[in-house]
N, CA, C, O and CB atoms as a CASP TS submission, in Angstrom:
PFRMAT TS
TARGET T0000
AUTHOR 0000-0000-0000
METHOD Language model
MODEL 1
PARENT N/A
ATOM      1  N   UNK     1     114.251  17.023 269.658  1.00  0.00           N
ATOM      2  CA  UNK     1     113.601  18.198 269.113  1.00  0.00           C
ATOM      3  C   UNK     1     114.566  19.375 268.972  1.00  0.00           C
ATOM      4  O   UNK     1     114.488  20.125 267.999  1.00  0.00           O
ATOM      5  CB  UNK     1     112.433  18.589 269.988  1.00  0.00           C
ATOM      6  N   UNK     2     115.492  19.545 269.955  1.00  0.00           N
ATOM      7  CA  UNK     2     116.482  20.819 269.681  1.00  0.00           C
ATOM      8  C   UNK     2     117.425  20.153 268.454  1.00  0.00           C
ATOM      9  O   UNK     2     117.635  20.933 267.524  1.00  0.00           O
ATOM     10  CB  UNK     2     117.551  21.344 271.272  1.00  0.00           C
ATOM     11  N   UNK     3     117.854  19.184 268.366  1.00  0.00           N
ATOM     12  CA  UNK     3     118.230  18.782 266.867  1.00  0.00           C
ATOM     13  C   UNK     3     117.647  19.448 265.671  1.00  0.00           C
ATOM     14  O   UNK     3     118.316  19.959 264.773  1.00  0.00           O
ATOM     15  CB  UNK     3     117.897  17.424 266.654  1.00  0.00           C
ATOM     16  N   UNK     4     116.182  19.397 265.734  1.00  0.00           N
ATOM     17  CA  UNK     4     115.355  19.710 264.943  1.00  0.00           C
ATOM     18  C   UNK     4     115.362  20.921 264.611  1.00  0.00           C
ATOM     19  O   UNK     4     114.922  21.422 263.576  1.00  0.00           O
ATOM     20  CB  UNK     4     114.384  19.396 265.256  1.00  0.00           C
ATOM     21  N   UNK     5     116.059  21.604 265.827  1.00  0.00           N
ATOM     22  CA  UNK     5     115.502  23.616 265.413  1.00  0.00           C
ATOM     23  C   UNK     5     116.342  23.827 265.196  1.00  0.00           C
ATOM     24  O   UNK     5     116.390  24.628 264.262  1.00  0.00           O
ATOM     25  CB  UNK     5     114.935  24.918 266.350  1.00  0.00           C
ATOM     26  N   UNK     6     117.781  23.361 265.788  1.00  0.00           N
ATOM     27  CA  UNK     6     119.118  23.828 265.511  1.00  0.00           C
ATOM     28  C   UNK     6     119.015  23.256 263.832  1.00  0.00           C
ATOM     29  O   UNK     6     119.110  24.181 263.026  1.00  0.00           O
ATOM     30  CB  UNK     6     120.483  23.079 266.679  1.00  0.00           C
ATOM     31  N   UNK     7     118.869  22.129 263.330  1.00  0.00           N
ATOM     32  CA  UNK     7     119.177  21.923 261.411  1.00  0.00           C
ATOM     33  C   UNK     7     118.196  22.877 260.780  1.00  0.00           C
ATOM     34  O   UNK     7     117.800  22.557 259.660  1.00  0.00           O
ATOM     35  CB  UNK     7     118.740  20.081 260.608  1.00  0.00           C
ATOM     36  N   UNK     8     117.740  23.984 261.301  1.00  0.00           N
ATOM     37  CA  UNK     8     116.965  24.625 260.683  1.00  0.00           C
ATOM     38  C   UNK     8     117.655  25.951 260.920  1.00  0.00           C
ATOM     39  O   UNK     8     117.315  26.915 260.234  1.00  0.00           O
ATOM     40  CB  UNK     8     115.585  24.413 261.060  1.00  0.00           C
ATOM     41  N   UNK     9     118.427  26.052 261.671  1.00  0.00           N
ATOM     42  CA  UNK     9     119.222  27.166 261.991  1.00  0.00           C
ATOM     43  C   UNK     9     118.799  28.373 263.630  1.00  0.00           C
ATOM     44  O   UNK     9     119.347  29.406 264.016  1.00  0.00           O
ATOM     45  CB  UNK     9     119.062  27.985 260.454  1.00  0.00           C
ATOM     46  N   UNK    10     117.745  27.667 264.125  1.00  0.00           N
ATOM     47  CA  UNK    10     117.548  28.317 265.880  1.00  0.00           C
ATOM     48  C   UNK    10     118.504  27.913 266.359  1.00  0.00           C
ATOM     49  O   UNK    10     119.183  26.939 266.036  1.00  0.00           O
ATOM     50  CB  UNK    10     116.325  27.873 266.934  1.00  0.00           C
ATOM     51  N   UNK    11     118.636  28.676 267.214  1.00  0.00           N
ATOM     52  CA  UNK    11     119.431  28.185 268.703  1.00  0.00           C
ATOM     53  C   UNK    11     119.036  27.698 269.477  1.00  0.00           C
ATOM     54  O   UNK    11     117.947  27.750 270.048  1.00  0.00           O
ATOM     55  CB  UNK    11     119.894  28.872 269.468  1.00  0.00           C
ATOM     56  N   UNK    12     120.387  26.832 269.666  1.00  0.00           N
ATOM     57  CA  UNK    12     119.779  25.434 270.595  1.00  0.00           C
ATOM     58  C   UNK    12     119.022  25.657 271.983  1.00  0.00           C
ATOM     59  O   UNK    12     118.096  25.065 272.537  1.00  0.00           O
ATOM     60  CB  UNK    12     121.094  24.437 271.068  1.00  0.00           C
ATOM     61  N   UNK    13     119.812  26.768 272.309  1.00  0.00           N
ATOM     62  CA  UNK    13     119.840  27.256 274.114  1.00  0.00           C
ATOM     63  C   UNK    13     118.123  27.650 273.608  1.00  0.00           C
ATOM     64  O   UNK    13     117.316  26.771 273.909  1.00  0.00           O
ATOM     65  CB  UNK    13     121.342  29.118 274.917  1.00  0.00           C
ATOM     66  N   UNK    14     117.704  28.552 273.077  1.00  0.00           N
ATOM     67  CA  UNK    14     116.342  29.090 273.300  1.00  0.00           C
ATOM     68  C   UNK    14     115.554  27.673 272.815  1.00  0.00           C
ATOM     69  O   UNK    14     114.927  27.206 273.766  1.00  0.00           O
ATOM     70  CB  UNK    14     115.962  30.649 272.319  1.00  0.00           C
ATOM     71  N   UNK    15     115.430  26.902 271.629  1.00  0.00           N
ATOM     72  CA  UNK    15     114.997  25.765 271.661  1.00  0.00           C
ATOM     73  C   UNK    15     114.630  25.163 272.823  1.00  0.00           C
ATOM     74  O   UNK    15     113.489  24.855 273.166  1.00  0.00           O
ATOM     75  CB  UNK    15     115.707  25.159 271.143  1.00  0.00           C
ATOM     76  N   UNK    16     116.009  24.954 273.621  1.00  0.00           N
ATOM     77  CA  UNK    16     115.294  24.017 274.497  1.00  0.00           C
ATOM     78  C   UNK    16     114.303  25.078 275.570  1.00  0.00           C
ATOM     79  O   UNK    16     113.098  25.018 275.815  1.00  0.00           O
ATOM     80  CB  UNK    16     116.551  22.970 275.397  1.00  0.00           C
ATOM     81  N   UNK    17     115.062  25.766 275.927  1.00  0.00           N
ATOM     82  CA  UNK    17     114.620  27.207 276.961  1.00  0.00           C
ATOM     83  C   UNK    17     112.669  26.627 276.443  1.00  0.00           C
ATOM     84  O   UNK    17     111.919  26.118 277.276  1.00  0.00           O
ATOM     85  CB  UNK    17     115.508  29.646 276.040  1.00  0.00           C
ATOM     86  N   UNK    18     112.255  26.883 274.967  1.00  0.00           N
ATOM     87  CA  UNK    18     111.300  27.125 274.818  1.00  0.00           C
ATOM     88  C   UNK    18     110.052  25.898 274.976  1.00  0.00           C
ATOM     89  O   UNK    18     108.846  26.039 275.175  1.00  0.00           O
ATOM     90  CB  UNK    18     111.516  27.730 273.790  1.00  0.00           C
ATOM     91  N   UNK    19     111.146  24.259 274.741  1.00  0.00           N
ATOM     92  CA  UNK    19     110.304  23.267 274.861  1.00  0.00           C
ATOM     93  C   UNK    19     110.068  23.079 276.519  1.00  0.00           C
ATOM     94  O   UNK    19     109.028  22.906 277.155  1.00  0.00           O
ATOM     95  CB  UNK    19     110.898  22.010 274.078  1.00  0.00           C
ATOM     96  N   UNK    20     111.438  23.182 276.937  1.00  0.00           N
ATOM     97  CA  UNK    20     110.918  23.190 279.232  1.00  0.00           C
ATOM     98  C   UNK    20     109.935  23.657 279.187  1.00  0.00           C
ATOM     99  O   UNK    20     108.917  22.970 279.273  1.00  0.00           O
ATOM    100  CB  UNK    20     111.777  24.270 280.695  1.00  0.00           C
ATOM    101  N   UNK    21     109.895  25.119 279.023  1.00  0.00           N
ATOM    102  CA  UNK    21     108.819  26.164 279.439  1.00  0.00           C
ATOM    103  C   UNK    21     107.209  25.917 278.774  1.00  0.00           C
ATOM    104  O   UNK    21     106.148  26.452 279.094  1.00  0.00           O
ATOM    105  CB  UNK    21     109.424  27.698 278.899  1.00  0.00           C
ATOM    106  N   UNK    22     107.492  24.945 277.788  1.00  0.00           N
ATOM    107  CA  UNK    22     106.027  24.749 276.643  1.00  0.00           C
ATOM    108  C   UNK    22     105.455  26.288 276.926  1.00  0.00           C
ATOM    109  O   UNK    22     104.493  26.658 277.599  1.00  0.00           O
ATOM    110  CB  UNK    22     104.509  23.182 277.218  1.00  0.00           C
ATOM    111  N   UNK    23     106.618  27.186 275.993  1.00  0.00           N
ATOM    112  CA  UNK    23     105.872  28.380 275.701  1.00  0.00           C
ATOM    113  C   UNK    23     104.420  28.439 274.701  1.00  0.00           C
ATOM    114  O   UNK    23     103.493  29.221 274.913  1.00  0.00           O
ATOM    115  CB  UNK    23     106.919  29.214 275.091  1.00  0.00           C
ATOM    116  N   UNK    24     104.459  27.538 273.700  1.00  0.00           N
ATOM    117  CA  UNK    24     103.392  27.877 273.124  1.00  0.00           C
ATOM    118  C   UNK    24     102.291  26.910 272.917  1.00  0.00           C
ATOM    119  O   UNK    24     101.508  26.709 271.989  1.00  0.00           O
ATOM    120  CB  UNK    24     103.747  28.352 272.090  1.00  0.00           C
ATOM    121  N   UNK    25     102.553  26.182 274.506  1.00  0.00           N
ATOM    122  CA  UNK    25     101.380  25.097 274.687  1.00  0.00           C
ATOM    123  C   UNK    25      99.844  25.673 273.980  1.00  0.00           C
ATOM    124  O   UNK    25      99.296  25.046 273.072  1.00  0.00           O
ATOM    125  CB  UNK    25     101.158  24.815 276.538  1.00  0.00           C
ATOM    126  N   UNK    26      99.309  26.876 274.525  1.00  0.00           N
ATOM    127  CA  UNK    26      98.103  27.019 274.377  1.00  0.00           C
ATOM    128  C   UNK    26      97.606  26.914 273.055  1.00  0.00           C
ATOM    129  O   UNK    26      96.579  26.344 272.686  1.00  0.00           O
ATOM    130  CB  UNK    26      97.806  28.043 274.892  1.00  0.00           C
ATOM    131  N   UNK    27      98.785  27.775 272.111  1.00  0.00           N
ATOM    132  CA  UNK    27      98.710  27.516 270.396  1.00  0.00           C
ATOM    133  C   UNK    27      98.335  26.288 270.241  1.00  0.00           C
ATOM    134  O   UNK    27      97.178  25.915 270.042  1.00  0.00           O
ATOM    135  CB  UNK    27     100.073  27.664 269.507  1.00  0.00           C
ATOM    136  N   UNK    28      99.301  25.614 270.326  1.00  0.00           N
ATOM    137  CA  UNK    28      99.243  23.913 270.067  1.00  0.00           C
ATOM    138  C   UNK    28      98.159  23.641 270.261  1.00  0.00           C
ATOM    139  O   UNK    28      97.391  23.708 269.301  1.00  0.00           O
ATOM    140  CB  UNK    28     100.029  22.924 270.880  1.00  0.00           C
ATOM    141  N   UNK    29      97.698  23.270 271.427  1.00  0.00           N
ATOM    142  CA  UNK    29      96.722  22.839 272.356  1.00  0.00           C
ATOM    143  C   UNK    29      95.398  23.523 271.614  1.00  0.00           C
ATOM    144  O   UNK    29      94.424  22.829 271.325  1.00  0.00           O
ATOM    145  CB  UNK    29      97.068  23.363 274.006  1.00  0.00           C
ATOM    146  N   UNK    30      95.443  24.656 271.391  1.00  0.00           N
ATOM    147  CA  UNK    30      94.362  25.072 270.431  1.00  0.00           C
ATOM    148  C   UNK    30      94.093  24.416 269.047  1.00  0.00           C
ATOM    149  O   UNK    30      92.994  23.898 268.851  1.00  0.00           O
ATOM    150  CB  UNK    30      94.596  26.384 270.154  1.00  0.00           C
ATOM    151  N   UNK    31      95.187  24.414 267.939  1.00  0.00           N
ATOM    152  CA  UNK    31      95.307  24.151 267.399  1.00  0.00           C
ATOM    153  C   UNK    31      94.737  22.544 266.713  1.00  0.00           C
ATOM    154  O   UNK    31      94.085  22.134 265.752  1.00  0.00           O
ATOM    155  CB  UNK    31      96.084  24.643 267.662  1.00  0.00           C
ATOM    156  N   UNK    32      95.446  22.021 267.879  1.00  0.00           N
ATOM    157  CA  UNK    32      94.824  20.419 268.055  1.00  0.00           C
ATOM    158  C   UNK    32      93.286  20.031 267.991  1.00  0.00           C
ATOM    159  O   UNK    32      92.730  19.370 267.114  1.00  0.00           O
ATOM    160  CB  UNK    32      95.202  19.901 269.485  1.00  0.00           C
ATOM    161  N   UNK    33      92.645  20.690 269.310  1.00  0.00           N
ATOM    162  CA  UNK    33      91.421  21.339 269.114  1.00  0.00           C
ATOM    163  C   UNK    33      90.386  21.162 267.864  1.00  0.00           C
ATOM    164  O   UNK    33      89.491  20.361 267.596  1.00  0.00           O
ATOM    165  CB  UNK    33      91.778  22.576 269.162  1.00  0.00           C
ATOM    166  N   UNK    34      91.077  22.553 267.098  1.00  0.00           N
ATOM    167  CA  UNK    34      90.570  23.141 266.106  1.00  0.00           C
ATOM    168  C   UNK    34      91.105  21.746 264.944  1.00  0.00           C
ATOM    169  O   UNK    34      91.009  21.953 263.735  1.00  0.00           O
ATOM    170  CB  UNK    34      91.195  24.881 265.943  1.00  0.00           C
ATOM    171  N   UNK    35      91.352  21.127 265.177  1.00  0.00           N
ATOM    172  CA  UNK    35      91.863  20.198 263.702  1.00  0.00           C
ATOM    173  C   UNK    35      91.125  18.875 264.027  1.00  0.00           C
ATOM    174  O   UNK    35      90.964  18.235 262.988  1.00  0.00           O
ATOM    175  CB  UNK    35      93.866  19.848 263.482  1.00  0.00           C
ATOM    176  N   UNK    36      90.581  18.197 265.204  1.00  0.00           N
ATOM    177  CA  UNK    36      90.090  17.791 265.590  1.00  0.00           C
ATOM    178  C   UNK    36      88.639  17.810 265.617  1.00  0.00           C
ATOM    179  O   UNK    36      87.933  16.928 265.129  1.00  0.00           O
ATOM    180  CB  UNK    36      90.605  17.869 266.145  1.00  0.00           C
ATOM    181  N   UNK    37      88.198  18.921 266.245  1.00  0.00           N
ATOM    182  CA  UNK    37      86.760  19.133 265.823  1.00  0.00           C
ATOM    183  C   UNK    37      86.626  19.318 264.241  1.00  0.00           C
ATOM    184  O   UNK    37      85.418  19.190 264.039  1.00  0.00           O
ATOM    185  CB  UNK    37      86.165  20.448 266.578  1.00  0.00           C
ATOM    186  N   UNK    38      87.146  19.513 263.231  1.00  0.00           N
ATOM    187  CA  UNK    38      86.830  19.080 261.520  1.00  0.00           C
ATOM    188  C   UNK    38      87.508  18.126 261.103  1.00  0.00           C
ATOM    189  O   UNK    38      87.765  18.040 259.902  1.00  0.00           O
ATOM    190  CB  UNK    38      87.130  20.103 260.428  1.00  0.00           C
ATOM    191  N   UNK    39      88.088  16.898 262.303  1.00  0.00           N
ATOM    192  CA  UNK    39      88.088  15.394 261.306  1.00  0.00           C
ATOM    193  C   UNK    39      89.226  14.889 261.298  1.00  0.00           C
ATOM    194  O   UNK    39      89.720  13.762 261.327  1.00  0.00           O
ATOM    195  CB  UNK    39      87.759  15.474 259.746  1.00  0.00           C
ATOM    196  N   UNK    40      89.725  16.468 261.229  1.00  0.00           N
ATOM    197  CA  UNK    40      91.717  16.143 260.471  1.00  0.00           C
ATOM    198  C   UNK    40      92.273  15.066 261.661  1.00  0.00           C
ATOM    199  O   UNK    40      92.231  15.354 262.857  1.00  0.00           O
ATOM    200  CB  UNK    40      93.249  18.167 260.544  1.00  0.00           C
ATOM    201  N   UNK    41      92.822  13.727 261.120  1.00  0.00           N
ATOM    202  CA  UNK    41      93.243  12.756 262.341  1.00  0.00           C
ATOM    203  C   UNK    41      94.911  12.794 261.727  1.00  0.00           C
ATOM    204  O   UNK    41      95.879  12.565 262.453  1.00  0.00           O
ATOM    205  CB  UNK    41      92.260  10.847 262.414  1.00  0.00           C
ATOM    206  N   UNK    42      95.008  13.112 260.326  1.00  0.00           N
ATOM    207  CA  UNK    42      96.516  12.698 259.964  1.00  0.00           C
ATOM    208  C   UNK    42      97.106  13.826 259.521  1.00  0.00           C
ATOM    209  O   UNK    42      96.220  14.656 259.317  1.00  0.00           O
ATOM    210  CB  UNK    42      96.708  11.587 258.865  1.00  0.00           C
ATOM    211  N   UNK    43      98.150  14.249 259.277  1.00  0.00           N
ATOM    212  CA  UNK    43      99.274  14.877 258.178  1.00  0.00           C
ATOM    213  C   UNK    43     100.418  14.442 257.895  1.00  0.00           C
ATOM    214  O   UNK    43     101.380  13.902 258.442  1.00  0.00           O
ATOM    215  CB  UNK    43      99.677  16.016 258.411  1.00  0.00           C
ATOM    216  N   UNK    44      99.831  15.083 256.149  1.00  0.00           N
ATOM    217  CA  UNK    44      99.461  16.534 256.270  1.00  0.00           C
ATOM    218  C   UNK    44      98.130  15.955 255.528  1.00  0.00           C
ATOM    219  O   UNK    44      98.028  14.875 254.946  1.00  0.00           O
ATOM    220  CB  UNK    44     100.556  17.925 255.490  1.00  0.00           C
ATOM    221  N   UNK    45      97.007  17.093 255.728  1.00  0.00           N
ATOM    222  CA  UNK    45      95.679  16.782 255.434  1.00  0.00           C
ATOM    223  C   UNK    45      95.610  18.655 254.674  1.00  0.00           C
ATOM    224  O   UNK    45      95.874  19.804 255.028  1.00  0.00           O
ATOM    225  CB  UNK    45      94.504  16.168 257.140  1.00  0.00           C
ATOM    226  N   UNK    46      95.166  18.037 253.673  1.00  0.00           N
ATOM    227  CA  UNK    46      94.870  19.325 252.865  1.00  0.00           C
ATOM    228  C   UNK    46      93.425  19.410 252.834  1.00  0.00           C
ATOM    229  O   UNK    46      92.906  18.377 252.412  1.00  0.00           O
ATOM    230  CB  UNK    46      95.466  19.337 251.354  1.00  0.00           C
ATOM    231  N   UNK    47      92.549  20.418 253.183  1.00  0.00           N
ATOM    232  CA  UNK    47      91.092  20.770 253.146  1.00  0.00           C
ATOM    233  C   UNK    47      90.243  21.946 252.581  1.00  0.00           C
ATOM    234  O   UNK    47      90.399  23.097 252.990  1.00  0.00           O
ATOM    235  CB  UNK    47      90.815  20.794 254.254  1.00  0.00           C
ATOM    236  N   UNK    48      89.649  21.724 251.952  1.00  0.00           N
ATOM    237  CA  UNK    48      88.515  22.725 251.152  1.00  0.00           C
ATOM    238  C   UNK    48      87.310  22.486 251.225  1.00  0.00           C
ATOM    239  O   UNK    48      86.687  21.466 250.931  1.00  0.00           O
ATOM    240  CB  UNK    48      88.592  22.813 249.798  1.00  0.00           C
ATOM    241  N   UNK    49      86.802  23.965 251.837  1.00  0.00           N
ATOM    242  CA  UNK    49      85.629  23.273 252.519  1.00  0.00           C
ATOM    243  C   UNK    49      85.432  21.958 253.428  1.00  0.00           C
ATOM    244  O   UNK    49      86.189  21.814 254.388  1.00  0.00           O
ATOM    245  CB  UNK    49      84.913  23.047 251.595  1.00  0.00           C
ATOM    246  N   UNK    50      84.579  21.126 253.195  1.00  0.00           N
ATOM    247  CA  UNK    50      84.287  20.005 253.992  1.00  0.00           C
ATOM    248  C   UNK    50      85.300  18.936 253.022  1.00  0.00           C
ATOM    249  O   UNK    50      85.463  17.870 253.616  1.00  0.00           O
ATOM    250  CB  UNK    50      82.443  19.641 254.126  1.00  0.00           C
ATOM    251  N   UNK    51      85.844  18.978 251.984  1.00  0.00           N
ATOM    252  CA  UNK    51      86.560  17.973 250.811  1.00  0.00           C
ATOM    253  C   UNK    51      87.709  17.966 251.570  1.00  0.00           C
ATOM    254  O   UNK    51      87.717  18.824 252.453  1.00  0.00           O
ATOM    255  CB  UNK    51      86.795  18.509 249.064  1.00  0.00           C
ATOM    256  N   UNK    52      88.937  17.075 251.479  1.00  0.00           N
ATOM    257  CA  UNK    52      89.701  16.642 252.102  1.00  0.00           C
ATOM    258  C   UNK    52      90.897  15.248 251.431  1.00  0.00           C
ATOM    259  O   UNK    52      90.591  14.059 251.348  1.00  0.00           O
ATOM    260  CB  UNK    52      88.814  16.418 253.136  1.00  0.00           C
ATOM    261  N   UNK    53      91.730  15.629 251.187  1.00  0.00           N
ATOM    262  CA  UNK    53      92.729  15.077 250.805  1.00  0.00           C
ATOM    263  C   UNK    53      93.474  14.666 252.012  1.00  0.00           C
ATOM    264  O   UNK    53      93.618  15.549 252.858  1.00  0.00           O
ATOM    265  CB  UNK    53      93.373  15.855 249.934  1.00  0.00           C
ATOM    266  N   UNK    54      94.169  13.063 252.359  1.00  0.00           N
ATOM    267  CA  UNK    54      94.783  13.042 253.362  1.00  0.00           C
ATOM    268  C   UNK    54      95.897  12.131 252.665  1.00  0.00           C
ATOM    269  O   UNK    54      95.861  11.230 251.827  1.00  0.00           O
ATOM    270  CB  UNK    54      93.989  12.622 254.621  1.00  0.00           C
ATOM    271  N   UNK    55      97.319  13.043 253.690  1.00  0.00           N
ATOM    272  CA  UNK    55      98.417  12.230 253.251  1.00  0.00           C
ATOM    273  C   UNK    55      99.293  13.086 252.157  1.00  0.00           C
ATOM    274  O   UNK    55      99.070  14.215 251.720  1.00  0.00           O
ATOM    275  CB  UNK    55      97.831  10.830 252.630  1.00  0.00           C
ATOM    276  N   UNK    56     100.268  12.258 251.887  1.00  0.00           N
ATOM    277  CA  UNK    56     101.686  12.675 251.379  1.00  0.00           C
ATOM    278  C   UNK    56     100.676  12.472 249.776  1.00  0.00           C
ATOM    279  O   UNK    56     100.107  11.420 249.486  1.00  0.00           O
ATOM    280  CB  UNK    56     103.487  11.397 251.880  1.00  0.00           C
ATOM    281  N   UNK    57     100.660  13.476 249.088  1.00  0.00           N
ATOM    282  CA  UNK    57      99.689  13.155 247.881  1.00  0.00           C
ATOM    283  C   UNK    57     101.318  13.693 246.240  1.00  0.00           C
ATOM    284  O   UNK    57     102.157  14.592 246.207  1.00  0.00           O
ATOM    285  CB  UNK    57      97.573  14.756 248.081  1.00  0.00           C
ATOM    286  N   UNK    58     101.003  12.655 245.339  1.00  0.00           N
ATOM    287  CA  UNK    58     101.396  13.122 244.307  1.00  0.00           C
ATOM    288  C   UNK    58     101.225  14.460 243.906  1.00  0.00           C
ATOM    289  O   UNK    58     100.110  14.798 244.304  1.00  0.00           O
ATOM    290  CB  UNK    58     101.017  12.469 243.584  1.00  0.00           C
ATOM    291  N   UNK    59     101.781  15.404 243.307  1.00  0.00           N
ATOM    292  CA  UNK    59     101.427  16.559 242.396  1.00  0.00           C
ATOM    293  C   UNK    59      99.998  16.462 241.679  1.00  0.00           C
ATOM    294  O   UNK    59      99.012  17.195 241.749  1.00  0.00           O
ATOM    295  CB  UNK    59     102.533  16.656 241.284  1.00  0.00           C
ATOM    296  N   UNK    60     100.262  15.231 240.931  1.00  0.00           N
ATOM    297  CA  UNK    60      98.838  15.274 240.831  1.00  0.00           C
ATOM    298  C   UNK    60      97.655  15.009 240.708  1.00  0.00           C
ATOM    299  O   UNK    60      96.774  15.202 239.870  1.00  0.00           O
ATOM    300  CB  UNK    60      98.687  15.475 240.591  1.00  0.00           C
ATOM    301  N   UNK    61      97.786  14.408 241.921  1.00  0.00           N
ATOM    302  CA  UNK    61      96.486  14.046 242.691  1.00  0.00           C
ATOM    303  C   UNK    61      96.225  15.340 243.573  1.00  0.00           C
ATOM    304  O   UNK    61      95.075  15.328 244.011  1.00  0.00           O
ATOM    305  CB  UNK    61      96.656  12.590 243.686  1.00  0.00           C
ATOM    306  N   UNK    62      97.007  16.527 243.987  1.00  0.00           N
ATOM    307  CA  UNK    62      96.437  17.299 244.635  1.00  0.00           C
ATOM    308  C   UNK    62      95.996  18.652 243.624  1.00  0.00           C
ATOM    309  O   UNK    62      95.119  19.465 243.917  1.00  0.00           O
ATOM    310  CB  UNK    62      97.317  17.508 245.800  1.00  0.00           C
ATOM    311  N   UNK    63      96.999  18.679 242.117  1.00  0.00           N
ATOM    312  CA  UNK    63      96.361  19.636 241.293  1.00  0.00           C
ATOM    313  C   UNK    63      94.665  18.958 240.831  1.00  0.00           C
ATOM    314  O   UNK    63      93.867  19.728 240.296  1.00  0.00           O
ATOM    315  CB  UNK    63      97.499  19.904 239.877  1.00  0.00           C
ATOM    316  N   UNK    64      94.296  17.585 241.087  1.00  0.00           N
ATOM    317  CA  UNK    64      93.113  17.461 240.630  1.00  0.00           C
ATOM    318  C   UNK    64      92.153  17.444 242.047  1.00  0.00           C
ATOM    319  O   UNK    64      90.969  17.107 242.063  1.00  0.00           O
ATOM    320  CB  UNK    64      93.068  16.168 239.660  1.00  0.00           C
ATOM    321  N   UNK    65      92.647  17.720 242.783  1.00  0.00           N
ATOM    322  CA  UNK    65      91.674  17.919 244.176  1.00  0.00           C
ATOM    323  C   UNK    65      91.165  19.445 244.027  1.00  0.00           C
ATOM    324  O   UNK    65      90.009  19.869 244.056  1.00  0.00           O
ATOM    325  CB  UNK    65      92.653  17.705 245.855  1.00  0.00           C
ATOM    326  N   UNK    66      92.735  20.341 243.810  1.00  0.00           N
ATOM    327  CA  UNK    66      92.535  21.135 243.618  1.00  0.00           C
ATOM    328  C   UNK    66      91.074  22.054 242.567  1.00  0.00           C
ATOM    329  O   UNK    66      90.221  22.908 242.807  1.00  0.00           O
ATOM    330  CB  UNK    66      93.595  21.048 243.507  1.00  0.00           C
ATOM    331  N   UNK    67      91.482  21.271 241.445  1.00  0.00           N
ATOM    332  CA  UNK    67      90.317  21.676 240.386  1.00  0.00           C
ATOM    333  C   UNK    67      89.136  20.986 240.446  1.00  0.00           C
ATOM    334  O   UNK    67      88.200  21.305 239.713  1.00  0.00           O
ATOM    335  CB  UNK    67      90.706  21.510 239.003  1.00  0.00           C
ATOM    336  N   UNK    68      89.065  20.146 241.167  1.00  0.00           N
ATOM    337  CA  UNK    68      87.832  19.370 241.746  1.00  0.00           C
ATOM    338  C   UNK    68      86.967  20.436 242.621  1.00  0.00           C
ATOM    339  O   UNK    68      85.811  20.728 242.315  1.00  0.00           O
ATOM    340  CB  UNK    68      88.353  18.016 242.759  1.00  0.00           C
ATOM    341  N   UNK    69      87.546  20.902 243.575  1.00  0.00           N
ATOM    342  CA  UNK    69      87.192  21.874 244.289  1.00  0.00           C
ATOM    343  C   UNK    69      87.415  23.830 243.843  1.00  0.00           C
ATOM    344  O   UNK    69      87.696  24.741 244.621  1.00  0.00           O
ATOM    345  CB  UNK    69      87.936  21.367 245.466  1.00  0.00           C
ATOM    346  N   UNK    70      87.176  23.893 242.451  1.00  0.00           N
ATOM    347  CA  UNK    70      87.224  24.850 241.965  1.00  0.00           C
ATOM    348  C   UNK    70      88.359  26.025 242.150  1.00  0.00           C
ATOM    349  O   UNK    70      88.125  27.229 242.249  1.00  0.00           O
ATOM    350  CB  UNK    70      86.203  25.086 242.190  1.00  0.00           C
ATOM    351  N   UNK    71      89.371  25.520 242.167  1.00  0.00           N
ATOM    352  CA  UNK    71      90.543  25.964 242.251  1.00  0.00           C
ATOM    353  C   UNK    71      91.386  26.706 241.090  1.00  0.00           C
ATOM    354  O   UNK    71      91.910  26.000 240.229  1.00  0.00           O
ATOM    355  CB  UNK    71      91.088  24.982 242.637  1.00  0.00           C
ATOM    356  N   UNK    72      91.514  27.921 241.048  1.00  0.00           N
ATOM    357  CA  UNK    72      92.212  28.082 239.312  1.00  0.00           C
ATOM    358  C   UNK    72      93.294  28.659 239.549  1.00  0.00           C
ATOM    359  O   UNK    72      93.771  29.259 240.512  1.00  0.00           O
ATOM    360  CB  UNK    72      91.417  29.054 238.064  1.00  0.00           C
ATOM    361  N   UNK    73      93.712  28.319 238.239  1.00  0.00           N
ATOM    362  CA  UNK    73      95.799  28.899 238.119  1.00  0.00           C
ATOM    363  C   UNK    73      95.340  30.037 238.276  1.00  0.00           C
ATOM    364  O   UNK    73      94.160  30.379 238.191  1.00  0.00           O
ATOM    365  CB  UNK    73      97.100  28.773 236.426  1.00  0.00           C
ATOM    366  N   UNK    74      96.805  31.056 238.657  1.00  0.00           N
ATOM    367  CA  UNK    74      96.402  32.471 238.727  1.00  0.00           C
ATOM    368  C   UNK    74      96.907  32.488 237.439  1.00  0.00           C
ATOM    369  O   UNK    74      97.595  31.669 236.830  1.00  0.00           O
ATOM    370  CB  UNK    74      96.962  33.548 239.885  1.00  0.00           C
ATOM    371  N   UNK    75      96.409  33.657 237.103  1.00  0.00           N
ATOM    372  CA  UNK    75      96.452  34.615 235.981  1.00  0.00           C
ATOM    373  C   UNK    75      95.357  34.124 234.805  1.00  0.00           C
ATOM    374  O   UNK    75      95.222  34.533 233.652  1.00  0.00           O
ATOM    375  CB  UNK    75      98.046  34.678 235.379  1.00  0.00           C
ATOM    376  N   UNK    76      94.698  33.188 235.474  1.00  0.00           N
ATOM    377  CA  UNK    76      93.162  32.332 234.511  1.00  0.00           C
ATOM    378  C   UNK    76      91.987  33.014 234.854  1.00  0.00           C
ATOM    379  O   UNK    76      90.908  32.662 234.378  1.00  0.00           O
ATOM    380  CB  UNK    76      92.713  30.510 234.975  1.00  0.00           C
TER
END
């Protein structure tokens, strides 16, 4: 995981500093929660309303989820 933050450009030292400490367990842990109680089991899971796209989706298959679920270009 500090691999992970450092190719993104964090520092390693607080990286790890931050996974020991599971500073932001409760987020997570909430988070999980909250994605859980509405269904979401995979990602990435895209959702509108109760509608639900799951998975690595083509362009467009998610511009027609999108307009399925009343979605419009801006400036329309």
């Amino acid at each position: 995981m500090v691999a992970l933050a450092t190719s993104i450009g964090l520092p390693a030292e607080e990286a790890q500093t931050i996974l020991q400490s599971r500073t932001f367990q409760d987020a997570v842990d909430s988070d999980w929660d909250r994605s859980h109680q509405m269904g979401i089991t995979a990602v990435p899971t895209f959702l509108i309303g109760r509608e639900t796209a799951v998975g690595a989706q083509p362009y467009e298959v998610l511009e027609q989820f999108l307009k399925a679920n009343g979605a419009k270009k801006r400036g329309s």
